[in-house]
PANU-542413 format. One record per residue: z, x, y of N, C-alpha, C in turn; residue in three letters. Coordinates in steps of 0.2 Angstrom, whole numbers, plus 5000, padded with zeros to 4 digits. Layout:
# residues N
+------+------+------+-------+-------+-------+------+------+------+-----+
: n_zz : n_xx : n_yy : ca_zz : ca_xx : ca_yy : c_zz : c_xx : c_yy :  aa :
+------+------+------+-------+-------+-------+------+------+------+-----+
:    Z :    X :    Y :     Z :     X :     Y :    Z :    X :    Y : ALA :
...
+------+------+------+-------+-------+-------+------+------+------+-----+
//
This chain:
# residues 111
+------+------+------+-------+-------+-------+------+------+------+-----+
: n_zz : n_xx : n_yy : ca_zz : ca_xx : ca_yy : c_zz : c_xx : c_yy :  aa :
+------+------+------+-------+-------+-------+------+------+------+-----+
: 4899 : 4948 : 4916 :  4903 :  4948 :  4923 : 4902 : 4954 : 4927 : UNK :
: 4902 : 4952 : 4934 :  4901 :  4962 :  4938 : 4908 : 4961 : 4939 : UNK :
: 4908 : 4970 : 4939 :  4913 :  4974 :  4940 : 4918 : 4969 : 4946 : UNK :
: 4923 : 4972 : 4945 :  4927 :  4969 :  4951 : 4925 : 4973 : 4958 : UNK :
: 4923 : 4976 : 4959 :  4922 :  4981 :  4967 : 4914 : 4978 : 4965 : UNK :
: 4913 : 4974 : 4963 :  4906 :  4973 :  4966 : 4906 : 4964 : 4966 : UNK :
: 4913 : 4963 : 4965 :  4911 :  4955 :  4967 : 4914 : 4956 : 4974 : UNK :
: 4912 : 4949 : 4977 :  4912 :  4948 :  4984 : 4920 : 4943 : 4983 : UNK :
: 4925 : 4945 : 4987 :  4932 :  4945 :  4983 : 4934 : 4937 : 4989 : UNK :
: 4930 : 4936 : 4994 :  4930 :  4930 :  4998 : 4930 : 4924 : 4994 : UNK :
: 4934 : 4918 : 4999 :  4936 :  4911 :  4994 : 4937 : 4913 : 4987 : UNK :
: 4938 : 4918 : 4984 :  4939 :  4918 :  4977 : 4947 : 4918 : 4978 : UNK :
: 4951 : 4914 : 4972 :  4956 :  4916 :  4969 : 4958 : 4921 : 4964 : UNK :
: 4963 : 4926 : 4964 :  4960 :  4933 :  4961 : 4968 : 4936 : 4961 : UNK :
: 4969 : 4940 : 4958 :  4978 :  4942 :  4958 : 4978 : 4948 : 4960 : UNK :
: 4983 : 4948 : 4964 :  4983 :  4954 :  4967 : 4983 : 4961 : 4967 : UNK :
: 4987 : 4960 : 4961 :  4987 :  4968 :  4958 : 4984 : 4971 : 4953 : UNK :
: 4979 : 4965 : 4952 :  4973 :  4969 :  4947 : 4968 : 4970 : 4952 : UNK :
: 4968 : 4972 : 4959 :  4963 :  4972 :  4961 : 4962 : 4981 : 4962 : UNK :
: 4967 : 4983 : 4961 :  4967 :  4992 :  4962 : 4972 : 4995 : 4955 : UNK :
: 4970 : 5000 : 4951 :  4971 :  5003 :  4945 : 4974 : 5008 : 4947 : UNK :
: 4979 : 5010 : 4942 :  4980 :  5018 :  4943 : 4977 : 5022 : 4940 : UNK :
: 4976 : 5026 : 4942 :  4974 :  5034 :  4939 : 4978 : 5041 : 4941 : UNK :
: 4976 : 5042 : 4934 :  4982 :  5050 :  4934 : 4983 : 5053 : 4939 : UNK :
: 4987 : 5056 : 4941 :  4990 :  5062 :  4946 : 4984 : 5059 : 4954 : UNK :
: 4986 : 5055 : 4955 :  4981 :  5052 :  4962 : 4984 : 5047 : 4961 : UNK :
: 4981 : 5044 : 4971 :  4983 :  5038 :  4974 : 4977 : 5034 : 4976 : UNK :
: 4976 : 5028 : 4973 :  4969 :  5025 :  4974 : 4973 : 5021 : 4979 : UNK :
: 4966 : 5018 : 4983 :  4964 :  5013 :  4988 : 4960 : 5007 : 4988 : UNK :
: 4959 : 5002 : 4991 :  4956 :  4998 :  4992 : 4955 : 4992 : 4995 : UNK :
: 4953 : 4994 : 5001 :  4953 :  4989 :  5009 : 4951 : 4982 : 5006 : UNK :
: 4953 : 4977 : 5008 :  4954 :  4969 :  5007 : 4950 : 4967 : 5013 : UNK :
: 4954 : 4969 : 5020 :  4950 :  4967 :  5025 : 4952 : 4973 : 5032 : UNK :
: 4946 : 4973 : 5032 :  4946 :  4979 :  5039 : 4944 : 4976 : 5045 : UNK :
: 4947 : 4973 : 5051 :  4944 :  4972 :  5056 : 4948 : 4976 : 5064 : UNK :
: 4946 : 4974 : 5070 :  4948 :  4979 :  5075 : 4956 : 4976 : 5077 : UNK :
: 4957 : 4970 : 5072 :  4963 :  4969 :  5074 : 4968 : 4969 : 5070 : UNK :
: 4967 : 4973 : 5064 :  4971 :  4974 :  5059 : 4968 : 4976 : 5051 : UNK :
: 4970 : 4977 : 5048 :  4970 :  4980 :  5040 : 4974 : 4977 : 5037 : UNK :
: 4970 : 4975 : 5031 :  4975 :  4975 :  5022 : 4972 : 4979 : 5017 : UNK :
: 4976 : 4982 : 5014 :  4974 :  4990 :  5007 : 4978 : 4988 : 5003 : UNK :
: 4975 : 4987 : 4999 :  4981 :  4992 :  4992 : 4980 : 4998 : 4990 : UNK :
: 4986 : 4999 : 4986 :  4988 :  5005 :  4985 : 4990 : 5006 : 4979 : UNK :
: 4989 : 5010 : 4973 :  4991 :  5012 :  4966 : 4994 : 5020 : 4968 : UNK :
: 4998 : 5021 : 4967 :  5001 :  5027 :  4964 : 5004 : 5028 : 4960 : UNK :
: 5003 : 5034 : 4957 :  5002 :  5040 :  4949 : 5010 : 5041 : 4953 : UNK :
: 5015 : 5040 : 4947 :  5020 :  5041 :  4946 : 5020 : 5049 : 4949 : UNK :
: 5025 : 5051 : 4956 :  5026 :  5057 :  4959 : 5021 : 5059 : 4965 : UNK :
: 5015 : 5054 : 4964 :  5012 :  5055 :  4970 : 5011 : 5051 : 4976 : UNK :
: 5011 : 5053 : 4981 :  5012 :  5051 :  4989 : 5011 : 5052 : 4995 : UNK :
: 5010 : 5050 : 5001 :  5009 :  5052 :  5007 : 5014 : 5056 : 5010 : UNK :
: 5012 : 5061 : 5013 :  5017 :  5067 :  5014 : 5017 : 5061 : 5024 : UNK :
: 5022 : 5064 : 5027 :  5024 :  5062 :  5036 : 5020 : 5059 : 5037 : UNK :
: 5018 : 5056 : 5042 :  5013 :  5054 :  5047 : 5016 : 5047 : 5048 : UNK :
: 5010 : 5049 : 5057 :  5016 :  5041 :  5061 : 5009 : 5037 : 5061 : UNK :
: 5009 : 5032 : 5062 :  5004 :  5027 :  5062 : 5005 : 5023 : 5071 : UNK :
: 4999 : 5021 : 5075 :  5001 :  5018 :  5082 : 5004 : 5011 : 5080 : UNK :
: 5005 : 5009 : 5075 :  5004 :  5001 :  5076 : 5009 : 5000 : 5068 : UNK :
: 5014 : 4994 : 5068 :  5019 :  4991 :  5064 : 5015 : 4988 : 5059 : UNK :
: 5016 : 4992 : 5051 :  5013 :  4991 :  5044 : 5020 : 4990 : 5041 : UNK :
: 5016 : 4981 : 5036 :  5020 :  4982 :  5031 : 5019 : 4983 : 5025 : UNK :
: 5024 : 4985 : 5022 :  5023 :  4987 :  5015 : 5028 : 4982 : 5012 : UNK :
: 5022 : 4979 : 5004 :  5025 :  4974 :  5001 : 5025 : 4979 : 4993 : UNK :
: 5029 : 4979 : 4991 :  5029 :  4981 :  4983 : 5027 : 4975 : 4978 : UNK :
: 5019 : 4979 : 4975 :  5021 :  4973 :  4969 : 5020 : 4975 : 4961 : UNK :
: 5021 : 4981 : 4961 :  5024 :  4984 :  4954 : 5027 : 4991 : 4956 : UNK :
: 5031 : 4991 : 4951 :  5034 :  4998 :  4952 : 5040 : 4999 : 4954 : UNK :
: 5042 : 5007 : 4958 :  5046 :  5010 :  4962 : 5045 : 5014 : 4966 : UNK :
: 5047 : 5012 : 4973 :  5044 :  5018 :  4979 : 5049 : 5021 : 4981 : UNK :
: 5049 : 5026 : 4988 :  5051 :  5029 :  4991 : 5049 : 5028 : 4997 : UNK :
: 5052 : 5027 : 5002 :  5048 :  5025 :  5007 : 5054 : 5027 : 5015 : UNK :
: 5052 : 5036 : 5017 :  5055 :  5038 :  5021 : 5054 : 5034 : 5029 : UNK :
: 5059 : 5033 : 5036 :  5054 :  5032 :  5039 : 5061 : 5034 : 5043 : UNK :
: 5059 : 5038 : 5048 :  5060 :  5042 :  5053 : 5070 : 5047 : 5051 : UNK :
: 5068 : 5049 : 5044 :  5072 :  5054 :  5039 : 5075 : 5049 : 5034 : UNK :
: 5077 : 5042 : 5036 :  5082 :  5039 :  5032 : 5077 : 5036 : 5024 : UNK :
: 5079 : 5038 : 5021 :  5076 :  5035 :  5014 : 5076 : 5029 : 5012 : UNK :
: 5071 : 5024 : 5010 :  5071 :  5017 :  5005 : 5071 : 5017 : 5000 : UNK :
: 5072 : 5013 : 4997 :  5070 :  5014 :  4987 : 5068 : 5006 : 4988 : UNK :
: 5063 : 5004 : 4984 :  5059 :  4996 :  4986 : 5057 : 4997 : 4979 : UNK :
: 5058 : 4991 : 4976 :  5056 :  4988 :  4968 : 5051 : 4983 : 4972 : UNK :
: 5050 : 4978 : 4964 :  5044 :  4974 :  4964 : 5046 : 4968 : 4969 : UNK :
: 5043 : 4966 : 4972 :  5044 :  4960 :  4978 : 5050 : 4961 : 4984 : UNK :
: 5049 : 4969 : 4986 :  5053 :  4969 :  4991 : 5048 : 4974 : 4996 : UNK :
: 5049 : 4971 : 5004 :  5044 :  4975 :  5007 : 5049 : 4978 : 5014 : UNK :
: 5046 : 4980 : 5018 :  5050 :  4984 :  5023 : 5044 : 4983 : 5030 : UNK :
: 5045 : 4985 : 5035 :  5042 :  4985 :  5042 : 5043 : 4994 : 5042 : UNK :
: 5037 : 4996 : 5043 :  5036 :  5004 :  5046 : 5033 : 5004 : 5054 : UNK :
: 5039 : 5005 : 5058 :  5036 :  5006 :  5064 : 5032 : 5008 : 5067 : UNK :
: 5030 : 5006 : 5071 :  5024 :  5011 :  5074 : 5027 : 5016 : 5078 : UNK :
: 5023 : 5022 : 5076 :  5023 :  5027 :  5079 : 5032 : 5033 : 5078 : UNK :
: 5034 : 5029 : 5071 :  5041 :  5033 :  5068 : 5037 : 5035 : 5060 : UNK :
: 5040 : 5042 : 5061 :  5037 :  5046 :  5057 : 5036 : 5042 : 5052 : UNK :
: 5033 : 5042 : 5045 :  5036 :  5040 :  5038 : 5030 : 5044 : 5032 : UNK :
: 5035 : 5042 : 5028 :  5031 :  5046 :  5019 : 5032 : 5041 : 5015 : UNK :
: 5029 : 5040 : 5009 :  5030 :  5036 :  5003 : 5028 : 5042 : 4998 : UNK :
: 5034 : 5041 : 4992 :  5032 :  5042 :  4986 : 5034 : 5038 : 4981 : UNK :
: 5029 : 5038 : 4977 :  5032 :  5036 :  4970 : 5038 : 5038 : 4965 : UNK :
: 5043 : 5032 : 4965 :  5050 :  5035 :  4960 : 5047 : 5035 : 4952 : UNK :
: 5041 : 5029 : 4953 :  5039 :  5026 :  4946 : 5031 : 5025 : 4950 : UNK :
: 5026 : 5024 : 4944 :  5021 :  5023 :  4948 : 5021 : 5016 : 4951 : UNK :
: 5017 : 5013 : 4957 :  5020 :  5008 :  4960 : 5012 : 5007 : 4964 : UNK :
: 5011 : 4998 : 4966 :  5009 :  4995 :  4970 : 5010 : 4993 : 4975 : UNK :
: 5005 : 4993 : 4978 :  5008 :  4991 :  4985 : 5002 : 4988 : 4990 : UNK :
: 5003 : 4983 : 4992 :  4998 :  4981 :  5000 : 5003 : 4983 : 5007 : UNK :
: 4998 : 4985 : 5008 :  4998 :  4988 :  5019 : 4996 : 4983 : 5021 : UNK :
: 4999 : 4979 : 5026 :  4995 :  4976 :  5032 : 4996 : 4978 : 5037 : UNK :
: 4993 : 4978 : 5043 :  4994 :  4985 :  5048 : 4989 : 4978 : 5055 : UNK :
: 4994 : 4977 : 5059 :  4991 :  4973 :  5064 : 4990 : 4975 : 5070 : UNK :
: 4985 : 4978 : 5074 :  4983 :  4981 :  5081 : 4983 : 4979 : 5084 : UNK :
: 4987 : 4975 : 5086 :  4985 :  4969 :  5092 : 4992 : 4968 : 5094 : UNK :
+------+------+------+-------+-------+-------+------+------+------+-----+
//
């Protein structure tokens, strides 16, 4: 069987959080779908690691689907377990870290 980053992941059924790993002290990626009208990524983070500030122009959500996060947005703090998500404004600061290490998909819609 190929790798999973080398199958073509369309019409397939396929679970969602084995589609990005964690690895030690990093934060891995990996785009689902990139188009001009929006994004989906997931995200593995290594227990303590995270995105420092930054605003984004456009409303992403973050769905948890393992773990524990942090997820600061314009100073007030989150704490989000497994099957719980939030709305990050566009253009209000925010940060994520890891409470635990944790999964996560971003959908981010430009339009």
């Amino acid at each position: 069987m190929k790798k999973l980053e080398q199958l073509d992941i369309k019409g397939r059924v396929l679970k969602t959080i084995e589609l990005v790993d964690y690895q030690e002290d990093a934060v891995v990626s990996r785009t689902i779908i990139d188009k001009t009208t929006g994004t989906i990524t997931l995200f593995a983070f290594d227990e303590g690691q995270g995105l420092s500030e930054h605003t984004a122009p456009f409303d992403a959500l973050v769905q948890i689907l393992d773990g524990e996060a942090e997820i600061t947005i314009s100073g007030e703090k989150n704490y989000l377990k497994v099957n719980e998500m939030i709305v990050m404004p566009a253009n209000e600061p925010h940060a994520l870290k890891a409470v635990k290490k944790f999964k996560m998909l971003l959908t981010m819609v430009k339009s």
